[in-house]
Structures are given as structure tokens and as C-alpha cells.
C-alpha positions as CSV (number, residue, x, y, z in Angstrom):
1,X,7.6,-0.8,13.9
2,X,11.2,-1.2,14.6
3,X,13.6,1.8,14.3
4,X,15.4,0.1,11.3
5,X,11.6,0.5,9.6
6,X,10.8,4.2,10.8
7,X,11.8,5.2,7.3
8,X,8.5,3.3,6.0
9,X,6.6,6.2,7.5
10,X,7.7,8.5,4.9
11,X,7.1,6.2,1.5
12,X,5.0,7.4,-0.8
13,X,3.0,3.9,-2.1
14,X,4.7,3.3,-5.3
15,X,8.7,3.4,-3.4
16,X,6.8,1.2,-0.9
17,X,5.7,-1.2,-3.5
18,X,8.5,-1.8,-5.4
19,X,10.7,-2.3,-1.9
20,X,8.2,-4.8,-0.9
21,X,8.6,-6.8,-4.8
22,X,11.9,-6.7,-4.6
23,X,12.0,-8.1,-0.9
24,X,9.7,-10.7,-2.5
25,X,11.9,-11.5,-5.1
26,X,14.8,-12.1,-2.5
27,X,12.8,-14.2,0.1
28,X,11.8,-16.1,-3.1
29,X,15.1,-17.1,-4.4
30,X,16.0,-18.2,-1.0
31,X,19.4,-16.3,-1.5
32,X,19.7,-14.7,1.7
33,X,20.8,-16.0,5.0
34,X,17.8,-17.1,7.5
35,X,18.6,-13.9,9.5
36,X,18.5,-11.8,7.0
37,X,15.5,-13.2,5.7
38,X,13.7,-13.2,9.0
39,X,14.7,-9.1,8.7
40,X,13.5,-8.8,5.4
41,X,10.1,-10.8,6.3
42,X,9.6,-8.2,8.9
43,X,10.3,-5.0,6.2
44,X,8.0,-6.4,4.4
45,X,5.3,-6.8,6.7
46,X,5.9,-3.0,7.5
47,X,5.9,-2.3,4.1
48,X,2.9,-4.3,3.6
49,X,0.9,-2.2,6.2
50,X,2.2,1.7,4.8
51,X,0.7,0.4,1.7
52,X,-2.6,-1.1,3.1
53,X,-3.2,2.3,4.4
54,X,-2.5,4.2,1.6
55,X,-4.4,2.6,-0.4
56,X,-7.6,2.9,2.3
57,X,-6.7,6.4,2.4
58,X,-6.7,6.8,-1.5
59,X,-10.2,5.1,-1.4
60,X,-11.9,7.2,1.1
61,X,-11.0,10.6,-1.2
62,X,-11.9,8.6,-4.4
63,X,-15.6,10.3,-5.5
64,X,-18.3,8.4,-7.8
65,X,-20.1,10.8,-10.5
66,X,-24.0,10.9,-10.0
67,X,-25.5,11.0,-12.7
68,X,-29.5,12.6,-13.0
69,X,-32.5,11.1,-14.6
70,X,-31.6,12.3,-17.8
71,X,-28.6,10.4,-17.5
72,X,-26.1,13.6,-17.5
73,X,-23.7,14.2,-14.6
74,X,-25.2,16.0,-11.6
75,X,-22.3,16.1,-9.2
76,X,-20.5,13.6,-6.6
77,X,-21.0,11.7,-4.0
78,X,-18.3,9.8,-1.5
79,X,-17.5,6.2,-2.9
80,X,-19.0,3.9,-0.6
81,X,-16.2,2.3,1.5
82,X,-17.2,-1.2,3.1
């Protein structure tokens, strides 16, 4: 990551997010000079990534309820992550 992305770091995933639709939104409109779109392509990428892993992070702490054989809950157990 470039130092004009070391801020991405630090995002919490819904900042990240709405950074990345917005750059979206730009690159779509075509409104920004091929440098500065190359720039923003790049952001985005970053961005892309800080999310990825927050969201593989948020999975691996999300828990499933077990439930017994009288069908009431009995506890948790990890989700399974492929």
C-alpha cells in the first residue's frame, strides 16, 4: 500500500465502503483525468482489500446457535468458515 493509502489501515468497514462507492461513482462518470483515475483505481483496490478483511474477520467471530434434540437452544458453536 502506498503512503497516500496508509490511512486505509485505520477505516472502520462502513467509511471504507462508502469511499470505495463514491470512487466508483467517479471512475463511472468518467469525470476525472486518466491520472487521477489511475489514482483513484488504486484507492480503491486498497479499499477493496481493508474491506475483504473485515469482513473475513467479522465472519470468523460470527457464532451459529445449536440447537438440542428437543429443538431448544443448547449453546454455540464457531460458524463454519470455508
Amino acid at each position: 500500500m502506498s503512503d497516500a493509502n496508509s490511512d486505509i489501515a485505520a477505516l472502520p468497514f462502513e467509511k471504507a465502503i462508502q469511499e470505495l462507492e463514491e470512487i466508483v461513482g467517479k471512475l463511472e462518470k468518467a469525470s476525472v483525468s486518466l491520472d487521477d483515475s489511475v489514482k483513484l483505481y488504486e484507492r480503491g483496490e486498497a479499499l477493496k482489500k481493508r474491506c475483504d478483511a473485515l469482513l473475513r474477520e467479522a465472519e470468523a467471530r460470527i457464532e451459529k446457535i445449536t440447537l438440542g434434540a428437543d429443538g431448544a437452544p443448547k449453546g454455540t458453536a464457531p460458524l463454519d468458515v470455508e
